[in-house]
mmCIF file as gemmi writes it, N, C-alpha and C atoms, coordinates in Angstrom:
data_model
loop_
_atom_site.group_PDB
_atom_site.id
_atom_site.type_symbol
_atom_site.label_atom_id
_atom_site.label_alt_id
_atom_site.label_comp_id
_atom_site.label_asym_id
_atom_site.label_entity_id
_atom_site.label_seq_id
_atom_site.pdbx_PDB_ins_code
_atom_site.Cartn_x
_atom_site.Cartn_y
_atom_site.Cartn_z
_atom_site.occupancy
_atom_site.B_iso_or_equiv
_atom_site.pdbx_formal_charge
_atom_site.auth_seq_id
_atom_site.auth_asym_id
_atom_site.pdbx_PDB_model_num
ATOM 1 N N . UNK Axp A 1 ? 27.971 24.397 -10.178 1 0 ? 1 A 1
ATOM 2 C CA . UNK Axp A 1 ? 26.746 24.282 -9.443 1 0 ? 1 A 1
ATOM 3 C C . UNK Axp A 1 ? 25.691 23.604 -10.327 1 0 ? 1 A 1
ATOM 4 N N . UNK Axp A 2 ? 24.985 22.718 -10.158 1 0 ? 2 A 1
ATOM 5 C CA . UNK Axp A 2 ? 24.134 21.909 -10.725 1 0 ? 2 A 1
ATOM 6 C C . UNK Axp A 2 ? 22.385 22.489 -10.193 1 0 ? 2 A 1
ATOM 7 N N . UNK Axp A 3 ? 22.143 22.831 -10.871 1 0 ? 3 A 1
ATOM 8 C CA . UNK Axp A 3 ? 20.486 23.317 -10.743 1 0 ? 3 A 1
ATOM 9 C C . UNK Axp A 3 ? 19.49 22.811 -10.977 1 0 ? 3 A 1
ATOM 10 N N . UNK Axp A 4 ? 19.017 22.276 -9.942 1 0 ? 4 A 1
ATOM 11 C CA . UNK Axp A 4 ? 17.531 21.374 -9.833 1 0 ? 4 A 1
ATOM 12 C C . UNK Axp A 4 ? 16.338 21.866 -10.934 1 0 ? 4 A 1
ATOM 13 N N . UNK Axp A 5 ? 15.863 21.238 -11.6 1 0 ? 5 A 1
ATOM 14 C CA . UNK Axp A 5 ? 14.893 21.418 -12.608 1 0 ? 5 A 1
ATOM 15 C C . UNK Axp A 5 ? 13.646 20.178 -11.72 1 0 ? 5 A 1
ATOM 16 N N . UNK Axp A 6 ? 12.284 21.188 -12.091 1 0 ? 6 A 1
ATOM 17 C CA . UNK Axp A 6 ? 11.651 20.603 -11.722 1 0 ? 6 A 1
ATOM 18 C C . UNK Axp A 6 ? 10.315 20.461 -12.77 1 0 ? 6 A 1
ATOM 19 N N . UNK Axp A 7 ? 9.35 19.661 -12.713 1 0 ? 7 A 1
ATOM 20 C CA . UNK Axp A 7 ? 8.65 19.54 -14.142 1 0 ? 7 A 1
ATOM 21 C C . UNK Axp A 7 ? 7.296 19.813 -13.36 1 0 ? 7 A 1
ATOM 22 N N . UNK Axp A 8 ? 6.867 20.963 -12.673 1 0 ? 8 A 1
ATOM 23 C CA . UNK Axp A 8 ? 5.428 20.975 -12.136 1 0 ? 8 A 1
ATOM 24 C C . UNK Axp A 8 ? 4.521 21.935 -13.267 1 0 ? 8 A 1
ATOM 25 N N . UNK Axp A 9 ? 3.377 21.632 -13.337 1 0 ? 9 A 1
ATOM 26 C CA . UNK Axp A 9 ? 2.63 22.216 -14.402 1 0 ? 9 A 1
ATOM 27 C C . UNK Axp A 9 ? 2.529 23.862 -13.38 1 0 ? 9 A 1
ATOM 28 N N . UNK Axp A 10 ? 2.029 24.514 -14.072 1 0 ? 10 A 1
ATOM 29 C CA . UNK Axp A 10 ? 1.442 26.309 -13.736 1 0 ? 10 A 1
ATOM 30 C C . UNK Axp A 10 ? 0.539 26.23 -13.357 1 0 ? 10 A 1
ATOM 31 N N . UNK Axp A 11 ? -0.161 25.439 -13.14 1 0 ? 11 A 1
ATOM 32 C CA . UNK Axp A 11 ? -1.559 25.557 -12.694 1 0 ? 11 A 1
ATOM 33 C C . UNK Axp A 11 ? -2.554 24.324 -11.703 1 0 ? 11 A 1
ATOM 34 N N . UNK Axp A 12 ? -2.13 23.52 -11.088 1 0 ? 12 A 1
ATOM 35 C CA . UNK Axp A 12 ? -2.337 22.684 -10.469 1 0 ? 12 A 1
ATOM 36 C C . UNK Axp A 12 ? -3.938 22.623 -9.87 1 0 ? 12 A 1
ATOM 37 N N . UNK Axp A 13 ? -4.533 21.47 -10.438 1 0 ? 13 A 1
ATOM 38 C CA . UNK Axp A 13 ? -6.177 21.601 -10.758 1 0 ? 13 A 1
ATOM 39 C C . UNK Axp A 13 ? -6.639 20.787 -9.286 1 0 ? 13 A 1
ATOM 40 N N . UNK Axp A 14 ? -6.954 21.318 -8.218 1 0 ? 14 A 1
ATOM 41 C CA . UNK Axp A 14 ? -7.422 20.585 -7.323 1 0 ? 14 A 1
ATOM 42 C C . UNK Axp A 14 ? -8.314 18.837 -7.532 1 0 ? 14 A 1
ATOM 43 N N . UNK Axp A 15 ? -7.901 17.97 -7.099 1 0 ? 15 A 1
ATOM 44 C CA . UNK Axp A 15 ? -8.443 16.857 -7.072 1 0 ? 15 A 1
ATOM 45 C C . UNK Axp A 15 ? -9.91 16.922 -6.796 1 0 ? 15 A 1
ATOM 46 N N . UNK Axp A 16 ? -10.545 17.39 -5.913 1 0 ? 16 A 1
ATOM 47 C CA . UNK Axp A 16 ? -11.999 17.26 -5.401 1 0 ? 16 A 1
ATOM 48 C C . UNK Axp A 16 ? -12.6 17.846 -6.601 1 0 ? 16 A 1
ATOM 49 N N . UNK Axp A 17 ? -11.723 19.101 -6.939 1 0 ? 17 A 1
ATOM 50 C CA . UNK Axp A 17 ? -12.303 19.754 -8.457 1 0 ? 17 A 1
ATOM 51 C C . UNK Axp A 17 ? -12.962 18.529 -9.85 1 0 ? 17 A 1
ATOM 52 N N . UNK Axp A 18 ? -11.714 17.637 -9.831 1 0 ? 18 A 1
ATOM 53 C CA . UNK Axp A 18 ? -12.058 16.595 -10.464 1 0 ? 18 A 1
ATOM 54 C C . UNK Axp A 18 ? -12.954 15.562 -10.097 1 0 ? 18 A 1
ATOM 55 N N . UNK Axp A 19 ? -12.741 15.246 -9.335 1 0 ? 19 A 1
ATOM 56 C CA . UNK Axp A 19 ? -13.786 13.914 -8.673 1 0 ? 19 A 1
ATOM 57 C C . UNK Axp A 19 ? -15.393 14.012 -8.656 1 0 ? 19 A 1
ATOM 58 N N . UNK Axp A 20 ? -15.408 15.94 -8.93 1 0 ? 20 A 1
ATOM 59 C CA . UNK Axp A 20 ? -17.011 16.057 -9.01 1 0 ? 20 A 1
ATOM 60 C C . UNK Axp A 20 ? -17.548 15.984 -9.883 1 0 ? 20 A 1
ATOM 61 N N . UNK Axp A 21 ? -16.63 15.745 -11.425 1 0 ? 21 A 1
ATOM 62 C CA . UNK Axp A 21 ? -17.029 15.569 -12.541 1 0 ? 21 A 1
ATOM 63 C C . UNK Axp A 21 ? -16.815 14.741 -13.143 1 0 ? 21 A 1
ATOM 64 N N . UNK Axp A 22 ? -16.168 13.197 -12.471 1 0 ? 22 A 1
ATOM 65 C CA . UNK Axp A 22 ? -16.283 12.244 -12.899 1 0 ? 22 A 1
ATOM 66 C C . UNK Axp A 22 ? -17.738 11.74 -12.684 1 0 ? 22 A 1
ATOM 67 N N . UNK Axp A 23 ? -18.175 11.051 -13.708 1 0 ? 23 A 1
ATOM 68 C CA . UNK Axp A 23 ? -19.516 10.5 -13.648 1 0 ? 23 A 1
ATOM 69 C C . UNK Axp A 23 ? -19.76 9.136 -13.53 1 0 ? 23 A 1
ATOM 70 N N . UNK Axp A 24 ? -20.505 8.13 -13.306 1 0 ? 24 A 1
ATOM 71 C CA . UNK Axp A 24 ? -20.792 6.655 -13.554 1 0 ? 24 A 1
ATOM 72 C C . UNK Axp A 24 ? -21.615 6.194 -14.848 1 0 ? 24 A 1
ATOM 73 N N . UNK Axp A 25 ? -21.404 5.882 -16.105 1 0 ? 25 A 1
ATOM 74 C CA . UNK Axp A 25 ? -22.337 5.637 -17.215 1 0 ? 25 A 1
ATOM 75 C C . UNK Axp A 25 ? -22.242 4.145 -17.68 1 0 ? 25 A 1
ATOM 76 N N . UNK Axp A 26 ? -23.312 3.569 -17.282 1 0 ? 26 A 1
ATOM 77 C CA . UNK Axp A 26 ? -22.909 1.978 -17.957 1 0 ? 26 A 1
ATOM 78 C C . UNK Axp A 26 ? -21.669 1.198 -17.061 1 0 ? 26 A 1
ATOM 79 N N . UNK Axp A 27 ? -21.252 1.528 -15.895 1 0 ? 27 A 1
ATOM 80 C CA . UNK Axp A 27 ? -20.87 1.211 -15.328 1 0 ? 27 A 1
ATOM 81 C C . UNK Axp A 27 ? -19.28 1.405 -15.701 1 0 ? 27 A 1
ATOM 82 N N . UNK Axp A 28 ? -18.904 2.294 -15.967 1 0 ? 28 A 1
ATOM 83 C CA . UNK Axp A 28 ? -17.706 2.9 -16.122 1 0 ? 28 A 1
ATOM 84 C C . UNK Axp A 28 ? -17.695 4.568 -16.001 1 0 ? 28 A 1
ATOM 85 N N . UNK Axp A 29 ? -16.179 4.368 -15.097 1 0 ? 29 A 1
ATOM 86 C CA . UNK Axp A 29 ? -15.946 5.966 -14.748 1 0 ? 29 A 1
ATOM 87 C C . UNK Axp A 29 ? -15.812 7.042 -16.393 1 0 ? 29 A 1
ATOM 88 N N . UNK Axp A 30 ? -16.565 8.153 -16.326 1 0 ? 30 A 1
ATOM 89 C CA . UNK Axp A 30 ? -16.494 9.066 -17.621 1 0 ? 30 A 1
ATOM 90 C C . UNK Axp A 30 ? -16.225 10.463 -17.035 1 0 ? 30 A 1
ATOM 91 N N . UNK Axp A 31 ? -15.522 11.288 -17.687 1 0 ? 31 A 1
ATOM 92 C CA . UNK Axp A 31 ? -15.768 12.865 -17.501 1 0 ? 31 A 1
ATOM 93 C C . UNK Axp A 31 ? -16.154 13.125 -19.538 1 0 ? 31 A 1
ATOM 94 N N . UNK Axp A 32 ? -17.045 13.953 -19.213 1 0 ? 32 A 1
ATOM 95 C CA . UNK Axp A 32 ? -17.933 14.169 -20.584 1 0 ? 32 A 1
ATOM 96 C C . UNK Axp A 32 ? -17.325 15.363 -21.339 1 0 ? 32 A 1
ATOM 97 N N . UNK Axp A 33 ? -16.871 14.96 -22.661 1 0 ? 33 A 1
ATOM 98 C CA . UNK Axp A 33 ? -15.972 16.417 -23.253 1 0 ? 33 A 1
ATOM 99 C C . UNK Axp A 33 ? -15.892 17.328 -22.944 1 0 ? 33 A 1
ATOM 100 N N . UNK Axp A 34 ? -17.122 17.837 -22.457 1 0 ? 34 A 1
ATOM 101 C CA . UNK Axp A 34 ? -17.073 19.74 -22.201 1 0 ? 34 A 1
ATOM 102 C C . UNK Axp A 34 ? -16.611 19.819 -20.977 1 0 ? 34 A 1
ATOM 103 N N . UNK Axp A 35 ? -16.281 18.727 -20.16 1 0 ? 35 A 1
ATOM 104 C CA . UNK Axp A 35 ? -15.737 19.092 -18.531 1 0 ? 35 A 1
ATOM 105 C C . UNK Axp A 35 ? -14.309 19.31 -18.542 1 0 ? 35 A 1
ATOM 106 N N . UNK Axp A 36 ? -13.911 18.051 -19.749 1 0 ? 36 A 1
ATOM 107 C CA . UNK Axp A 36 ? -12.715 17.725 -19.787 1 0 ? 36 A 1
ATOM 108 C C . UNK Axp A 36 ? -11.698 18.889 -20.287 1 0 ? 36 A 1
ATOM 109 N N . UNK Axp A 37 ? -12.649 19.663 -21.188 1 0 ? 37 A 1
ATOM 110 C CA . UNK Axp A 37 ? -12.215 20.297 -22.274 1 0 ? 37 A 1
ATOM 111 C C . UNK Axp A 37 ? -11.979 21.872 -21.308 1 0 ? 37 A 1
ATOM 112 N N . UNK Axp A 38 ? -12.87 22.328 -20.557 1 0 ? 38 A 1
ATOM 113 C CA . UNK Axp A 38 ? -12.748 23.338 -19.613 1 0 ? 38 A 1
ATOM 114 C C . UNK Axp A 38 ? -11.907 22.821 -18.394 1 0 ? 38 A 1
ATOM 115 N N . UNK Axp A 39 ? -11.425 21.625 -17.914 1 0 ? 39 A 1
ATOM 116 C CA . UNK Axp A 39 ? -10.01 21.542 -17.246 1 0 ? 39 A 1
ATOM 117 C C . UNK Axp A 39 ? -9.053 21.675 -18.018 1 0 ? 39 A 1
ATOM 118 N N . UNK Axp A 40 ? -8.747 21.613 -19.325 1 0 ? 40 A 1
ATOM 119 C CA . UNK Axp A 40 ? -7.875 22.189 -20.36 1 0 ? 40 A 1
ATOM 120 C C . UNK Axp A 40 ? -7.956 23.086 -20.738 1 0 ? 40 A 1
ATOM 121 N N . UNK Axp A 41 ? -9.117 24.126 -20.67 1 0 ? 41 A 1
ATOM 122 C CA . UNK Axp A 41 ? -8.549 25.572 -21.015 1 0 ? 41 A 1
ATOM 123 C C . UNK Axp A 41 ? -8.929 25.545 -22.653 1 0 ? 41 A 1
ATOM 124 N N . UNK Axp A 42 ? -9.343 24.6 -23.239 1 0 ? 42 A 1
ATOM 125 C CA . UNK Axp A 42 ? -9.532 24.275 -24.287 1 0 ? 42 A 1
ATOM 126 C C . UNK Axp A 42 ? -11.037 24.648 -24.464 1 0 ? 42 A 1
ATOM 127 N N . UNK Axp A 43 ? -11.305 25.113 -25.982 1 0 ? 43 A 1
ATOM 128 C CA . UNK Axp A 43 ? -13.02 24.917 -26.705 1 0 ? 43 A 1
ATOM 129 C C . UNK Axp A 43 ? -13.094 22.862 -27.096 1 0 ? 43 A 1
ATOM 130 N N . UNK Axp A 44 ? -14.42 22.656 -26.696 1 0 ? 44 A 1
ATOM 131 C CA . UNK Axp A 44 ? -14.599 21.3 -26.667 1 0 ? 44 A 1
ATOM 132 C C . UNK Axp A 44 ? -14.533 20.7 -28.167 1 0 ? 44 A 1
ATOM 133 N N . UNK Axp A 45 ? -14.97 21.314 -29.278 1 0 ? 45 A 1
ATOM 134 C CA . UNK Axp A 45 ? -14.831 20.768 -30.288 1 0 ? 45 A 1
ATOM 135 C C . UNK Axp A 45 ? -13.259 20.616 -30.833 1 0 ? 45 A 1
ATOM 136 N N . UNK Axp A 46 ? -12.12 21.49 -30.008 1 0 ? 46 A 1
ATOM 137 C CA . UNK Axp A 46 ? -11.073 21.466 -30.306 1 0 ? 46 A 1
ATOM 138 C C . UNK Axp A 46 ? -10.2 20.512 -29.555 1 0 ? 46 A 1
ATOM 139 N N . UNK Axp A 47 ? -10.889 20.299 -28.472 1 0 ? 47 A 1
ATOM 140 C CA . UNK Axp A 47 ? -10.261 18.433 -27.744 1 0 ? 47 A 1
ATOM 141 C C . UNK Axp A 47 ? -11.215 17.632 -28.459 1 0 ? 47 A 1
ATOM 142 N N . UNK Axp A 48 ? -12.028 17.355 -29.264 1 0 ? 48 A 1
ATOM 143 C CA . UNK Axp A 48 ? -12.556 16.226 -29.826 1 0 ? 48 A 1
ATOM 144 C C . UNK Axp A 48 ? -11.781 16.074 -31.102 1 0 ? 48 A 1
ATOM 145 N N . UNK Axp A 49 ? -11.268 17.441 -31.627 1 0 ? 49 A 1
ATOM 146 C CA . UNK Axp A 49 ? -10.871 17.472 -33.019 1 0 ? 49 A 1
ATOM 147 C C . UNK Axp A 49 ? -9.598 17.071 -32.9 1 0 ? 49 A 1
ATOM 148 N N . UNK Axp A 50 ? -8.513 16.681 -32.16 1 0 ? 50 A 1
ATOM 149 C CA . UNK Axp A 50 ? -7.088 16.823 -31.689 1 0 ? 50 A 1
ATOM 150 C C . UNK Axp A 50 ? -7.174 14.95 -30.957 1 0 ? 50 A 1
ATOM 151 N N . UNK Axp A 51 ? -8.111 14.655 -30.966 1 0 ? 51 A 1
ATOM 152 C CA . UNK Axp A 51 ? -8.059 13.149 -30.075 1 0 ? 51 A 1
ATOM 153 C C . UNK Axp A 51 ? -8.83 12.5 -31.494 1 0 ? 51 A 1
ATOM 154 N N . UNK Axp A 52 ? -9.598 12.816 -32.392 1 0 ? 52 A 1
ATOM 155 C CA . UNK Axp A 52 ? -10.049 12.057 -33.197 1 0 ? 52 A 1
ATOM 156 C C . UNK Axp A 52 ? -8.499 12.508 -34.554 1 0 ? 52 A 1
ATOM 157 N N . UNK Axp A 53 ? -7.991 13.229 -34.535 1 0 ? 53 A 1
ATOM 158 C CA . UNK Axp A 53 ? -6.54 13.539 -34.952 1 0 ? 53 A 1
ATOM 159 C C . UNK Axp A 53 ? -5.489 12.987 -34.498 1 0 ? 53 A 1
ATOM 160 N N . UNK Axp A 54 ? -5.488 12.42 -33.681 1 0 ? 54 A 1
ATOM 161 C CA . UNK Axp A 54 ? -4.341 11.421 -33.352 1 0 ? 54 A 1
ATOM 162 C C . UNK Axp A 54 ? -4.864 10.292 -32.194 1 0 ? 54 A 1
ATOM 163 N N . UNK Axp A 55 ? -5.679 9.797 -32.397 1 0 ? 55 A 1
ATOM 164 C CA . UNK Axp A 55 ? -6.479 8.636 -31.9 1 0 ? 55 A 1
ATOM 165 C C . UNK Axp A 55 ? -5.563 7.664 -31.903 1 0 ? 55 A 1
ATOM 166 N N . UNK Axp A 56 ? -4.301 7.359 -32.527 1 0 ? 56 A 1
ATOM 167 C CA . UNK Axp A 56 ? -3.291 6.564 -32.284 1 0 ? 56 A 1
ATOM 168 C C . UNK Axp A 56 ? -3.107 6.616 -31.173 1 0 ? 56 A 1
ATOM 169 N N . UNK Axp A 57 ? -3.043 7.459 -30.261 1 0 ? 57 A 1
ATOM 170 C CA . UNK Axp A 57 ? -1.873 8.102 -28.921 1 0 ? 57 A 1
ATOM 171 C C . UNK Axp A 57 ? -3.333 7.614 -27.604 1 0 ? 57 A 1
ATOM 172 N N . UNK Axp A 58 ? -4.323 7.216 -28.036 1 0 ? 58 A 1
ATOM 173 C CA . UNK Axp A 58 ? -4.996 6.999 -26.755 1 0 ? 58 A 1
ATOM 174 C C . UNK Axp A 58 ? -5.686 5.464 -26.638 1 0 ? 58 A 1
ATOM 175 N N . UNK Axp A 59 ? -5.853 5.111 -25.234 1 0 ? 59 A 1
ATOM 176 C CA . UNK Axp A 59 ? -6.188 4.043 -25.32 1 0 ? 59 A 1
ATOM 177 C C . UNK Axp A 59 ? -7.475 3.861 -26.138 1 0 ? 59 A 1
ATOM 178 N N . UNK Axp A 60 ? -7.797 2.327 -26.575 1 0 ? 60 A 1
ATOM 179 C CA . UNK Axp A 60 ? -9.405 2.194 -27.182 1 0 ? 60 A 1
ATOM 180 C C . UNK Axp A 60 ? -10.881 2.787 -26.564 1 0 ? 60 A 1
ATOM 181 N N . UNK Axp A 61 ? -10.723 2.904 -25.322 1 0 ? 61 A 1
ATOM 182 C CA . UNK Axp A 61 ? -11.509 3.186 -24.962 1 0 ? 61 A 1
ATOM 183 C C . UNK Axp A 61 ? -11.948 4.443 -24.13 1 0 ? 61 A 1
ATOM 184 N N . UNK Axp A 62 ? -10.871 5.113 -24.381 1 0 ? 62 A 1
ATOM 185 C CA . UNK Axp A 62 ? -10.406 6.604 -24.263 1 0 ? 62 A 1
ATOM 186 C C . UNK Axp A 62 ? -12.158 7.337 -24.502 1 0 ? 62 A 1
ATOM 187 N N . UNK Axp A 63 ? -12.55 7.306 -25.678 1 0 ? 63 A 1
ATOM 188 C CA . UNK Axp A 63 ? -13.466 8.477 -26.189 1 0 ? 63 A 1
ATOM 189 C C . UNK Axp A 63 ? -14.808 6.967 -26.708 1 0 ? 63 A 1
ATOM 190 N N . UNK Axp A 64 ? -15.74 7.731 -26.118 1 0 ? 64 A 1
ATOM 191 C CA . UNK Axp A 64 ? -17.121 6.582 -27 1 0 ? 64 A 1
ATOM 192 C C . UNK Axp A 64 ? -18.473 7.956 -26.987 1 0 ? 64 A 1
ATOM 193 N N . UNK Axp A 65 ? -19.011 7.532 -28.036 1 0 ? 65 A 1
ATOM 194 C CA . UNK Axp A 65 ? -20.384 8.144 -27.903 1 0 ? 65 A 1
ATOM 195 C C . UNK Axp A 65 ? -21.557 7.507 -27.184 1 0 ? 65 A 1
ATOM 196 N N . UNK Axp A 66 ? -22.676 7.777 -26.566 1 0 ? 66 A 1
ATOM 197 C CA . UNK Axp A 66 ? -23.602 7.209 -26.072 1 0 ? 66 A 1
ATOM 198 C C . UNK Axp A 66 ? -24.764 7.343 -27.422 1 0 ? 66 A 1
ATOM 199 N N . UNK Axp A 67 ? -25.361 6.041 -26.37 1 0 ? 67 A 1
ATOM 200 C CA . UNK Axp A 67 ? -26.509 5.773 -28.305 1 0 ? 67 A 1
ATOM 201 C C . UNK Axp A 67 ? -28.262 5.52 -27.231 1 0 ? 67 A 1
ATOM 202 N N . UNK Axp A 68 ? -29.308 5.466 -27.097 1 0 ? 68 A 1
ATOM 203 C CA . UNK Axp A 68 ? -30.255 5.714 -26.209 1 0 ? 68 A 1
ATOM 204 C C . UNK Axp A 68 ? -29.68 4.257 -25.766 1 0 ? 68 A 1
């Protein structure tokens, strides 16, 4: 008997959930660390510390700071 494996996450984050925290800045779509970081379940300095830790693995334009 061959048993279907399936790869769905535990916790499935409603879409509208997301879409309300995408933002418009400079004319590109952003969600701002601390949103991102509480759809991960994560403390925010610990998704900044883990993406500036392997900044290889994301696109260039993945993470930017704003300046006035």
């Amino acid at each position: 008997m061959i048993k279907k494996m399936t790869n769905r996450p535990k916790d499935i984050i409603p879409e509208k959930q997301i879409l309300k925290i995408i933002m418009i800045i400079r004319g590109k779509k952003v969600i701002l660390d601390f949103d991102l970081a509480e759809l991960y379940g994560v403390e925010t300095r610990r998704l900044n510390e883990q993406v500036r830790r392997n900044i290889e693995k994301f696109p260039e334009d993945f993470m930017f700071q704003l300046s006035r």
